[in-house]
N, CA, C and O atoms as a GROMACS GRO file, in nm:
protein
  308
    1UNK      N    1  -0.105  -2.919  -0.203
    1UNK     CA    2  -0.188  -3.019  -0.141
    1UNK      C    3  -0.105  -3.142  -0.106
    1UNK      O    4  -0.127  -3.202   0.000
    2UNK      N    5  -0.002  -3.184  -0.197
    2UNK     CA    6   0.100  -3.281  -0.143
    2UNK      C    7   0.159  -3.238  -0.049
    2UNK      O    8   0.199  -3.318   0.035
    3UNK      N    9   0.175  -3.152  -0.040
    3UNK     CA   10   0.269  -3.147   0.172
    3UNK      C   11   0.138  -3.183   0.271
    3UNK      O   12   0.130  -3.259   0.366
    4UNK      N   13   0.066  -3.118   0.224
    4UNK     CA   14  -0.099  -3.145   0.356
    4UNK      C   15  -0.083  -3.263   0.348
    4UNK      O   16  -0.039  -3.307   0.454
    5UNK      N   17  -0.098  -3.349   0.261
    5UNK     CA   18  -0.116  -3.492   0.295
    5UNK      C   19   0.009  -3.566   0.311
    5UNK      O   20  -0.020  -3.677   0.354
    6UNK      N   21   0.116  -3.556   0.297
    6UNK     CA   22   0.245  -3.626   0.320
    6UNK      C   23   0.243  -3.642   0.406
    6UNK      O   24   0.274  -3.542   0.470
    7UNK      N   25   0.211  -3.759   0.486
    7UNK     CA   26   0.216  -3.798   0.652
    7UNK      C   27   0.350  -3.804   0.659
    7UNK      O   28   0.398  -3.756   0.761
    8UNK      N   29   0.424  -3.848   0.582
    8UNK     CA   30   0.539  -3.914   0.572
    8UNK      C   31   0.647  -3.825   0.634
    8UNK      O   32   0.701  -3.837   0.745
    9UNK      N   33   0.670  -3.726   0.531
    9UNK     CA   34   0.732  -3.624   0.560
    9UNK      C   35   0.688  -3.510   0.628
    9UNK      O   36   0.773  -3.421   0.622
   10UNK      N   37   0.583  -3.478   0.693
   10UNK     CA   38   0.534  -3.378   0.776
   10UNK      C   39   0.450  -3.498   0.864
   10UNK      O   40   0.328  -3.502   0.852
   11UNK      N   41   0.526  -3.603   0.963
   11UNK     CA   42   0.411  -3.644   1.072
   11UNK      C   43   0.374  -3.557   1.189
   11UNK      O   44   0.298  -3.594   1.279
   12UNK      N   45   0.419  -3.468   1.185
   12UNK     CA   46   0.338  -3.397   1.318
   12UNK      C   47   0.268  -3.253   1.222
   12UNK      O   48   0.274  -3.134   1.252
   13UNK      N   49   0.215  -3.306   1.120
   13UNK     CA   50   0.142  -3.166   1.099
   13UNK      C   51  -0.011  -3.136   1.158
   13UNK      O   52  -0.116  -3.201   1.155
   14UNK      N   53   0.028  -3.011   1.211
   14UNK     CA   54  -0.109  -2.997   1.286
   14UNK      C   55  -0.234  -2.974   1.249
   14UNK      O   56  -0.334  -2.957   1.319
   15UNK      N   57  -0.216  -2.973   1.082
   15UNK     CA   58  -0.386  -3.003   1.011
   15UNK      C   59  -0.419  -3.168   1.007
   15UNK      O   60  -0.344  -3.252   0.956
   16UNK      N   61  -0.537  -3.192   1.067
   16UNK     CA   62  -0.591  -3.315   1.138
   16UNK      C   63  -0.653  -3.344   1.000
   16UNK      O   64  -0.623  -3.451   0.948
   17UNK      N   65  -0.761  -3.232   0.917
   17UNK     CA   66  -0.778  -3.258   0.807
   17UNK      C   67  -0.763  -3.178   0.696
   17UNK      O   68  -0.839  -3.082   0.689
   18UNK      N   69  -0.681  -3.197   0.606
   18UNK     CA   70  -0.578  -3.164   0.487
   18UNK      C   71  -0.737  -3.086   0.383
   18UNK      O   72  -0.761  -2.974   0.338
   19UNK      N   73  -0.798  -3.193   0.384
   19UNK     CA   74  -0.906  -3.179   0.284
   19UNK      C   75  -1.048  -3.104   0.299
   19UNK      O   76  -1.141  -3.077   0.224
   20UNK      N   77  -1.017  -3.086   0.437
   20UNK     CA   78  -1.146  -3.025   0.496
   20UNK      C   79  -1.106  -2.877   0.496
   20UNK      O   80  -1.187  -2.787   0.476
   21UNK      N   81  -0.964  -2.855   0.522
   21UNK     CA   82  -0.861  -2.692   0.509
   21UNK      C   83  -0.905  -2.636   0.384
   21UNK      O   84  -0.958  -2.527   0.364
   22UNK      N   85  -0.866  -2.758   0.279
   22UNK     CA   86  -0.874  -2.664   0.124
   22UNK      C   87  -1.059  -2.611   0.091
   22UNK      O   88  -1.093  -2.517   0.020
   23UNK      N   89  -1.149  -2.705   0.165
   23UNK     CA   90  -1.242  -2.719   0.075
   23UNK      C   91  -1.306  -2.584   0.166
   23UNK      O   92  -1.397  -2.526   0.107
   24UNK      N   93  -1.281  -2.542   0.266
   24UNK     CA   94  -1.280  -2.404   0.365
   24UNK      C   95  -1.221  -2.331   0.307
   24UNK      O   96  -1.277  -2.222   0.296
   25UNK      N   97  -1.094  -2.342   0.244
   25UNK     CA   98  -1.040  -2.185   0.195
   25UNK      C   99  -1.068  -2.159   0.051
   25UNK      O  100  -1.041  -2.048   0.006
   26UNK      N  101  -1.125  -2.264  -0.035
   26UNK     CA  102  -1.210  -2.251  -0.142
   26UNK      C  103  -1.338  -2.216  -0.142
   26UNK      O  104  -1.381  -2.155  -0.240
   27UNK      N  105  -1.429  -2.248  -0.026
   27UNK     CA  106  -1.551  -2.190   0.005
   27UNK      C  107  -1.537  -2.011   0.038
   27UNK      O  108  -1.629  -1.930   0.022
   28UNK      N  109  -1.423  -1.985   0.077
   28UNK     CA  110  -1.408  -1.831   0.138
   28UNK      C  111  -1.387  -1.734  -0.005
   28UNK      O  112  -1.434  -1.624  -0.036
   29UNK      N  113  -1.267  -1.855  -0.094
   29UNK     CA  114  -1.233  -1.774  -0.162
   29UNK      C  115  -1.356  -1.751  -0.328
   29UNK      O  116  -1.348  -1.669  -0.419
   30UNK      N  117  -1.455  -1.866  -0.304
   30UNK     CA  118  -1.578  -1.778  -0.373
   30UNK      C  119  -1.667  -1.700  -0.332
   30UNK      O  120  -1.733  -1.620  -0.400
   31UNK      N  121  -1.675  -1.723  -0.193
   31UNK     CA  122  -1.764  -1.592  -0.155
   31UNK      C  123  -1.674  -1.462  -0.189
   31UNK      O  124  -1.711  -1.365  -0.255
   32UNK      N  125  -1.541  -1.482  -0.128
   32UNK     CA  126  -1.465  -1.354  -0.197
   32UNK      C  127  -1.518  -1.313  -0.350
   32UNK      O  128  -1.532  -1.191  -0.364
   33UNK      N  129  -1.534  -1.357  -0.411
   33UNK     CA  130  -1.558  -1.336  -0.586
   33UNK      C  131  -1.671  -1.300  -0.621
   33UNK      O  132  -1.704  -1.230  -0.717
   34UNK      N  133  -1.754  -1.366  -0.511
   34UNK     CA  134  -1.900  -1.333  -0.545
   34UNK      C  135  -1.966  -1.219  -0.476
   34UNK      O  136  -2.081  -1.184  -0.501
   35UNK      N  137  -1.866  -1.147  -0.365
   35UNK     CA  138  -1.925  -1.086  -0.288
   35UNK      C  139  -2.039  -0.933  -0.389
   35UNK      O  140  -2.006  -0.887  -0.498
   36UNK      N  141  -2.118  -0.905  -0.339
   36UNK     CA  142  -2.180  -0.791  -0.450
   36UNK      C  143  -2.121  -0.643  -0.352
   36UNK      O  144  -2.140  -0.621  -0.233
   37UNK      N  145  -2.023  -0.536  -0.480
   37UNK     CA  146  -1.971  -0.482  -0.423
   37UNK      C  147  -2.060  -0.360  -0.431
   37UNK      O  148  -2.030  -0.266  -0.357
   38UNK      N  149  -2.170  -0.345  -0.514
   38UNK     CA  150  -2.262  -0.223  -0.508
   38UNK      C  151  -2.336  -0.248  -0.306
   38UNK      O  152  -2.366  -0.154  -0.232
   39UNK      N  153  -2.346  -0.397  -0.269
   39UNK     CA  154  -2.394  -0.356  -0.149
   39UNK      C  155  -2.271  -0.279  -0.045
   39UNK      O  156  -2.299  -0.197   0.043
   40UNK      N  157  -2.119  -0.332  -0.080
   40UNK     CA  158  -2.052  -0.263   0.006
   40UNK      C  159  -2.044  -0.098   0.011
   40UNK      O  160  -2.038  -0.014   0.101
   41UNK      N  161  -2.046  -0.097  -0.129
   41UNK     CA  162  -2.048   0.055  -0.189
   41UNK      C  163  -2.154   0.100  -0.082
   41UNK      O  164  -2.101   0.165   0.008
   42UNK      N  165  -2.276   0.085  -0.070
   42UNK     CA  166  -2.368   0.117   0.025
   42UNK      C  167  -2.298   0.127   0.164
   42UNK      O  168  -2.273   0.231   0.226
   43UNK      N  169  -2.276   0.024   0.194
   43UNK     CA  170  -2.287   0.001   0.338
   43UNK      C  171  -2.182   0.107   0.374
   43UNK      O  172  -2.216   0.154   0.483
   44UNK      N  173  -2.066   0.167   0.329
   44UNK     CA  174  -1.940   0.212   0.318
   44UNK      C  175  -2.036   0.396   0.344
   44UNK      O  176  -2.031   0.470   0.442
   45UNK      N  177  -2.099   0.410   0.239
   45UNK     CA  178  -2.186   0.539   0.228
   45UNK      C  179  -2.281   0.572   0.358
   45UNK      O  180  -2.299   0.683   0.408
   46UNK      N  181  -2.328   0.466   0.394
   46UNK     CA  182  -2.410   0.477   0.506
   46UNK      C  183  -2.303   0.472   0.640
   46UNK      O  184  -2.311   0.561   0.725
   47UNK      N  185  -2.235   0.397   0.650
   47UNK     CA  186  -2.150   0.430   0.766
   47UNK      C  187  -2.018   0.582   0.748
   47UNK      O  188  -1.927   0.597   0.828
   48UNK      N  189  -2.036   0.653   0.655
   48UNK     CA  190  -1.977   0.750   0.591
   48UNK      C  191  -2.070   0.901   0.685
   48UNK      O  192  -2.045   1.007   0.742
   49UNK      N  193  -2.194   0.802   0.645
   49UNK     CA  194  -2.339   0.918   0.656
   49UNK      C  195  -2.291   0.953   0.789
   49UNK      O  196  -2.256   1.062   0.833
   50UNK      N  197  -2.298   0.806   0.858
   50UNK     CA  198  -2.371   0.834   0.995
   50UNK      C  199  -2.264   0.883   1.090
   50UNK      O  200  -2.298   0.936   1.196
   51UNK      N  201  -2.111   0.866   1.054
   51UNK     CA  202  -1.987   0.966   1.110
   51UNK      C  203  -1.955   1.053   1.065
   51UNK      O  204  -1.843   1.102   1.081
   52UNK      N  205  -2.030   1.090   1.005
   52UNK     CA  206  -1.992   1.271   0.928
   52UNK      C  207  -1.908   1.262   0.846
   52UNK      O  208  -1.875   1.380   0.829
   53UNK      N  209  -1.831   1.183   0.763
   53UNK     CA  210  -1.673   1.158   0.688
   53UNK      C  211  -1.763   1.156   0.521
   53UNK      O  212  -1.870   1.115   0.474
   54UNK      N  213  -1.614   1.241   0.472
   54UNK     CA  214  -1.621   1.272   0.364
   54UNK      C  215  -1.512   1.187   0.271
   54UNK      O  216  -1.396   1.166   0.306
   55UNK      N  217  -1.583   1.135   0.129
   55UNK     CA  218  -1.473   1.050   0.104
   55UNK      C  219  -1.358   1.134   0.066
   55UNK      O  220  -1.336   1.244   0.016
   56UNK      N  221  -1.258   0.972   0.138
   56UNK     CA  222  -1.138   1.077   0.138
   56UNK      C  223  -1.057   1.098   0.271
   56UNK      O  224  -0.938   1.128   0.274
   57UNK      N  225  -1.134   1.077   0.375
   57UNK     CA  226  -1.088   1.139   0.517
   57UNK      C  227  -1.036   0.974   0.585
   57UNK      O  228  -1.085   0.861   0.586
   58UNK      N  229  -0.910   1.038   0.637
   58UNK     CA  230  -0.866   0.885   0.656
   58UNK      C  231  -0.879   0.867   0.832
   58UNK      O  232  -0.960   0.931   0.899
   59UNK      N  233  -0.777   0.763   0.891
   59UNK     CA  234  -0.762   0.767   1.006
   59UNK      C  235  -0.843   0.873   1.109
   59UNK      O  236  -0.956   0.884   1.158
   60UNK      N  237  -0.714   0.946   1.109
   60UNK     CA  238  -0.776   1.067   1.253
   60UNK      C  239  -0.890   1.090   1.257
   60UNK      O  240  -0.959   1.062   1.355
   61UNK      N  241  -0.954   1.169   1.113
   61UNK     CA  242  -1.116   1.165   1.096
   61UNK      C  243  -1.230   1.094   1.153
   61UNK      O  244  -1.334   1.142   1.197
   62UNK      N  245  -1.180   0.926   1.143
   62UNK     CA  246  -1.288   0.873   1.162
   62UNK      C  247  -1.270   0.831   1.287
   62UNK      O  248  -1.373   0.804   1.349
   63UNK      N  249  -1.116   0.810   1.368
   63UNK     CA  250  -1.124   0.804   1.491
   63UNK      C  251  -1.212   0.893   1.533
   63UNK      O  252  -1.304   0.848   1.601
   64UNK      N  253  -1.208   1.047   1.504
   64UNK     CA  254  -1.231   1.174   1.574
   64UNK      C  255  -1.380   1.163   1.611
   64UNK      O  256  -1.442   1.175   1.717
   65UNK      N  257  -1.421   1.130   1.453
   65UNK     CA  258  -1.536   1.131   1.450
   65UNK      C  259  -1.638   1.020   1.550
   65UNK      O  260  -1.734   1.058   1.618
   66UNK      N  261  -1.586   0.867   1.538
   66UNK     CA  262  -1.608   0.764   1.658
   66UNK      C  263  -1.614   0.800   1.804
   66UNK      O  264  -1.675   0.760   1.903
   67UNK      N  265  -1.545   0.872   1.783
   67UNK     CA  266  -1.512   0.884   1.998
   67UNK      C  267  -1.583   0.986   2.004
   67UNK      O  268  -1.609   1.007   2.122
   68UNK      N  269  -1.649   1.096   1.907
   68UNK     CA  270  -1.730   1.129   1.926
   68UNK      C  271  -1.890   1.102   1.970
   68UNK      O  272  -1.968   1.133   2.060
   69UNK      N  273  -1.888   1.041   1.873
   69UNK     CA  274  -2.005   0.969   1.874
   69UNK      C  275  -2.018   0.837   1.992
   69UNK      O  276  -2.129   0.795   2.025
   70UNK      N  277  -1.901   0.785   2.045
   70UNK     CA  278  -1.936   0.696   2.096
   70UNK      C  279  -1.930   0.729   2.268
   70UNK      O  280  -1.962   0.654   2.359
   71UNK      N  281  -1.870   0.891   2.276
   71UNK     CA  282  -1.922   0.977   2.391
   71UNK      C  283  -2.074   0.969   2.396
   71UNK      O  284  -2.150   0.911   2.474
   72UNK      N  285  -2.095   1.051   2.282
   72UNK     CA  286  -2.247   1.096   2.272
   72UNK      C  287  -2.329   1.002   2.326
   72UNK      O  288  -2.397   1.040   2.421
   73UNK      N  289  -2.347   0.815   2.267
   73UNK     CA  290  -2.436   0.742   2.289
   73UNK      C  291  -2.377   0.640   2.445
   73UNK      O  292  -2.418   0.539   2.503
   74UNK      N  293  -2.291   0.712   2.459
   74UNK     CA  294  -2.278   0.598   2.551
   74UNK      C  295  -2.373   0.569   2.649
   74UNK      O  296  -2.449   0.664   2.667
   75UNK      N  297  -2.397   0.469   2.720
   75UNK     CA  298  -2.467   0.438   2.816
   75UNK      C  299  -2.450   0.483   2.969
   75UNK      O  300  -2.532   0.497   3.060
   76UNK      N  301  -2.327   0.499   2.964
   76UNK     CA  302  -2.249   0.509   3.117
   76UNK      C  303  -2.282   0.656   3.246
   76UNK      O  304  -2.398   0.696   3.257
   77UNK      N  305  -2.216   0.695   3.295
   77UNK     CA  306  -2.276   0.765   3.421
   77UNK      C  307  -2.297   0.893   3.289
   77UNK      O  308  -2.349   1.002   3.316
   0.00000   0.00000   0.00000
């Protein structure tokens, strides 16, 4: 936090506010902590569901599986 605010020695730093930075990356980093991971667990299962992927299946899979699907619904001609 002493370099953020050292006008002195950093005058052209391009954080305008030093204190408004930390109190933003402290707000992120409790939602990080608090996040509830049984809902990700879900959300992870349901988007699992709905591309056919089995846990486990990495990359290619879920590309494969996407461009599938995003043939299928597309809107276009």
């Amino acid at each position: 936090m002493s370099n953020l605010c050292n006008e002195v020695k950093f005058p052209d730093w391009p954080i305008a506010e030093p204190v408004e930075v930390l109190r933003a990356c402290l707000e992120e980093w409790k939602k990080e902590m608090s996040r509830d991971t049984v809902k990700e667990e879900d959300a992870a299962d349901d988007a699992r569901k709905t591309l056919n992927l089995k846990v486990g299946d990495g990359t290619p899979e879920l590309r494969k599986s996407y461009r599938s699907l995003a043939r299928k619904f597309h809107p276009g001609e």
